[in-house]
C-alpha positions as CSV (number, residue, x, y, z in Angstrom):
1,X,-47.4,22.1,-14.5
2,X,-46.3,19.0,-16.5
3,X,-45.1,15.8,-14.2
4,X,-41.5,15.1,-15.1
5,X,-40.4,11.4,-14.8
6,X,-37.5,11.2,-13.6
7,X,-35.2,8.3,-13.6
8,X,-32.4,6.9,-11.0
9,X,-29.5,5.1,-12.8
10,X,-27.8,2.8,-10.7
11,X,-23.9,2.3,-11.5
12,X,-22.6,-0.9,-9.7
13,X,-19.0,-1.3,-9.7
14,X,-16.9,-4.6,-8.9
15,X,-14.5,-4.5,-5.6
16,X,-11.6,-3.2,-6.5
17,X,-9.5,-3.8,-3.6
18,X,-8.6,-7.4,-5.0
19,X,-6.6,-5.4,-7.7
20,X,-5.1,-2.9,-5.1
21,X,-4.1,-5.7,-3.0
22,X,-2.3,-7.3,-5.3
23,X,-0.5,-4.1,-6.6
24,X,0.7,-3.8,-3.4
25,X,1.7,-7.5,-2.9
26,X,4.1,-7.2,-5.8
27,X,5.6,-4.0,-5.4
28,X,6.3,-5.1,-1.5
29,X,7.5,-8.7,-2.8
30,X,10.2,-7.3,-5.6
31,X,11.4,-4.3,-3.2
32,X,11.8,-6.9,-0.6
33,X,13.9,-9.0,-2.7
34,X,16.6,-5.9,-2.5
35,X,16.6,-5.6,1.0
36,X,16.7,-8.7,2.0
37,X,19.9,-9.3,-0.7
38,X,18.2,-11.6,-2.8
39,X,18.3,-9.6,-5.4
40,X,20.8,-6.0,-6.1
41,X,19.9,-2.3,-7.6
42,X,16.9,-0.1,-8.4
43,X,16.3,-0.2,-12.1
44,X,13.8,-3.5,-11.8
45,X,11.7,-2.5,-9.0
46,X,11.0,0.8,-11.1
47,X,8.3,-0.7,-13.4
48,X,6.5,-2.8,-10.6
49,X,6.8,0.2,-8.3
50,X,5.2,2.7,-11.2
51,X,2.6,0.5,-12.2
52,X,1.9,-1.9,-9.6
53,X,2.8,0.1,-6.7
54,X,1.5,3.4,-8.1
55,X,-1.5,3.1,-10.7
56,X,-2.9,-0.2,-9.9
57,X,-3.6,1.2,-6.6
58,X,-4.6,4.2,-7.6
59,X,-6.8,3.0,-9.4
60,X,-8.4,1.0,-7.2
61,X,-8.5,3.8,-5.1
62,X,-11.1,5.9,-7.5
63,X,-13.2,2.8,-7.9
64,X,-13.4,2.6,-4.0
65,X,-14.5,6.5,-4.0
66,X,-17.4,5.5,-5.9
67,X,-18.5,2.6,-3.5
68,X,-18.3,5.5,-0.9
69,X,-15.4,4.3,0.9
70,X,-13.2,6.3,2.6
71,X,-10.6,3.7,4.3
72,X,-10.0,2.3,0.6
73,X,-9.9,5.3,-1.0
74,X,-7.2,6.8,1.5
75,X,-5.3,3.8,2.0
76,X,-4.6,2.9,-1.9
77,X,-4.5,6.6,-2.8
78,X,-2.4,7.6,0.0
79,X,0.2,4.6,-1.0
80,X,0.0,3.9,-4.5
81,X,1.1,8.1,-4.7
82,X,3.7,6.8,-1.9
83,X,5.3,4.1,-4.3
84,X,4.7,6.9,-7.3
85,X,7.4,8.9,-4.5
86,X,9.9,6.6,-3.7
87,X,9.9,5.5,-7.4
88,X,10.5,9.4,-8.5
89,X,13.1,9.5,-5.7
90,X,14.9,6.4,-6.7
91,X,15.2,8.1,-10.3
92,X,16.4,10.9,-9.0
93,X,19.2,8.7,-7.2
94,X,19.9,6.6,-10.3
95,X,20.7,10.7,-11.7
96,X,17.5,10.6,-14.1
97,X,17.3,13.9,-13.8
98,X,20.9,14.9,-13.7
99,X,24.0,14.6,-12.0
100,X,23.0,18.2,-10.4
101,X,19.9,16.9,-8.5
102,X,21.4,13.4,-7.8
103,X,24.5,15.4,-5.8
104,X,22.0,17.6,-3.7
105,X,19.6,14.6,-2.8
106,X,19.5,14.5,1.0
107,X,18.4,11.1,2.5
108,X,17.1,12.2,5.5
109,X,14.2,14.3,4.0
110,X,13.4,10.4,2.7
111,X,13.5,9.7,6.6
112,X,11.4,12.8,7.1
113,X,8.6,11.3,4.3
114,X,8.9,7.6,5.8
115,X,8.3,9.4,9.3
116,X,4.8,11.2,7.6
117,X,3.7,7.8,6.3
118,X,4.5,6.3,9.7
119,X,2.1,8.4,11.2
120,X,-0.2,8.2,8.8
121,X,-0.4,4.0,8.9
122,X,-1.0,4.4,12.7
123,X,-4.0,5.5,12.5
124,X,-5.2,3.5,9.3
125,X,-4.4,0.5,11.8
126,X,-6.7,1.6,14.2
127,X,-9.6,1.9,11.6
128,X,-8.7,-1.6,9.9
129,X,-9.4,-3.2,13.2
130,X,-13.0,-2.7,11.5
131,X,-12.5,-4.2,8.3
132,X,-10.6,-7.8,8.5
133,X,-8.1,-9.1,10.1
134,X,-5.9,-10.2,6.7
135,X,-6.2,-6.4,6.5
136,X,-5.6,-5.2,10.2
137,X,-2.1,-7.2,9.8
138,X,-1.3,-6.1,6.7
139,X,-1.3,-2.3,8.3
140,X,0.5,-3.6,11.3
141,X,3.5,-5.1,9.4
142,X,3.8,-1.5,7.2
143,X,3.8,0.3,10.2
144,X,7.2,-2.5,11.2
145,X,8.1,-1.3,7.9
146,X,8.0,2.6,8.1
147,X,9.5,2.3,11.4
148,X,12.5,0.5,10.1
149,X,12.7,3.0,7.5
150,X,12.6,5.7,9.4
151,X,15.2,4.3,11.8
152,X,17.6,2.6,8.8
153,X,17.5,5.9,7.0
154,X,18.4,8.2,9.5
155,X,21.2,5.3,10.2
156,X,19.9,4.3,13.5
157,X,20.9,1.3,14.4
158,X,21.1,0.4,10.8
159,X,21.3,-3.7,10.2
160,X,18.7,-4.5,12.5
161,X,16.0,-1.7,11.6
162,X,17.0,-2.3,7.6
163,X,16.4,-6.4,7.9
164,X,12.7,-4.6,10.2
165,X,12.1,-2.9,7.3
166,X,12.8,-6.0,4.8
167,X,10.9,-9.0,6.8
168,X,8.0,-6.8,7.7
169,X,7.9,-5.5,3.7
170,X,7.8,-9.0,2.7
171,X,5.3,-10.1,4.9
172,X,2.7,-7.5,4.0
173,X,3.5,-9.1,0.3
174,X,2.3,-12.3,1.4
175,X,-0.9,-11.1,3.2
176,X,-1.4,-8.8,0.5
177,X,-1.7,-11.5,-2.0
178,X,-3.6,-13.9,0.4
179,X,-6.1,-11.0,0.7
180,X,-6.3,-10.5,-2.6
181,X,-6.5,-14.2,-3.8
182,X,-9.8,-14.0,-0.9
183,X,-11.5,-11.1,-2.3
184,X,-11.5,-12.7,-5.9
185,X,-12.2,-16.2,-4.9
186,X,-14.5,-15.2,-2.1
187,X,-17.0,-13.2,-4.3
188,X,-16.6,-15.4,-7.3
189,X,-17.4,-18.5,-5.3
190,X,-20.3,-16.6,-3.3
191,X,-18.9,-18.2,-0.3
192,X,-15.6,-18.1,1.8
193,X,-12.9,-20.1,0.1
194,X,-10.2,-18.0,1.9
195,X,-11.3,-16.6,5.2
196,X,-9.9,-13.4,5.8
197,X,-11.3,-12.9,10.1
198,X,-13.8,-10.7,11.3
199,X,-13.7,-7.2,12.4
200,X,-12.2,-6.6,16.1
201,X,-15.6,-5.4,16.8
202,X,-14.6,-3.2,19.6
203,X,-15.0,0.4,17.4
204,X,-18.7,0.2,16.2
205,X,-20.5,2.9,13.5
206,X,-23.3,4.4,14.6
């Protein structure tokens, strides 16, 4: 029996939560605008939501399945599909799609889908307590946000859960691109230009 040589090919990929970070710190900073009445309607957080929101994160959320990780992966997947949502839902507002779907959009079932996602950053929170902290309050300020979503949407007590909703939105924009400025600077440097805090340390892998 002949030997076989058999070669292992090694693939290394950049981080690519620098990228998803920042998707997220724009989409977050230009929606913010409108809720915090900077700034008025829908049509221009469309494109940032799409792209930046949606496939930037996305994105980086393959690249993280193929450095094995399962918190980036989930996280950007989970929420670059959310902006890809509310963006579809905001078109479908605008009438995009027709005056017939516009008239029978409920804004509760909104609610309902801010309510999933509110669940859902719970217990992303709990595992970013092992990444960093930039990170760990970054997940703590979207769960302010889904909360005043949830709340604002349903109208419950509506001008103070909306202007939650709008601070806490625009404070995960500026973490997100302070995080974002640390990964690049951090791994280009080979040193820590930007520290972003060690883990919590109190959940341990075995």
């Amino acid at each position: 029996m002949d030997n076989q040589n058999i070669q292992q090919v090694k693939i290394s990929t950049a981080d690519p939560s620098a990228l998803g970070l920042f998707g997220l710190a724009m989409v977050t900073l230009v929606a913010s605008s409108q809720k915090l009445g900077l700034t008025d309607g829908l049509s221009f957080i469309l494109p940032w939501a799409f792209f930046l929101g949606g496939f930037a994160q996305l994105f980086a959320s393959v690249l993280d399945a193929k450095h094995n990780n399962i918190f980036g992966t989930t996280a950007f997947g989970a929420f670059g599909l959310f902006w890809i949502g509310v963006g579809t839902s905001w078109l479908i507002q605008l009438g995009f799609f027709g005056e017939n779907l516009a008239a029978n959009a409920d804004p509760k079932q909104l609610g309902v889908a801010f309510i999933g996602y509110l669940i859902f950053s719970l217990y992303m929170t709990i595992g970013a307590m092992e990444t960093h902290k930039v990170l760990f309050f970054i997940f703590v300020f979207i769960d302010f946000l889904f909360i005043g979503l949830s709340l604002s949407t349903f109208g419950i007590m509506y001008e103070v859960t909306h202007m939650v909703a709008a601070v806490s939105e625009f404070l995960i924009a500026l973490l997100s691109f302070y995080g974002s400025a640390a990964v690049v600077l951090n791994t280009h440097f080979g040193q820590v230009v930007l520290p972003v805090g060690k883990p919590f340390g109190i959940y341990k892998k075995k």
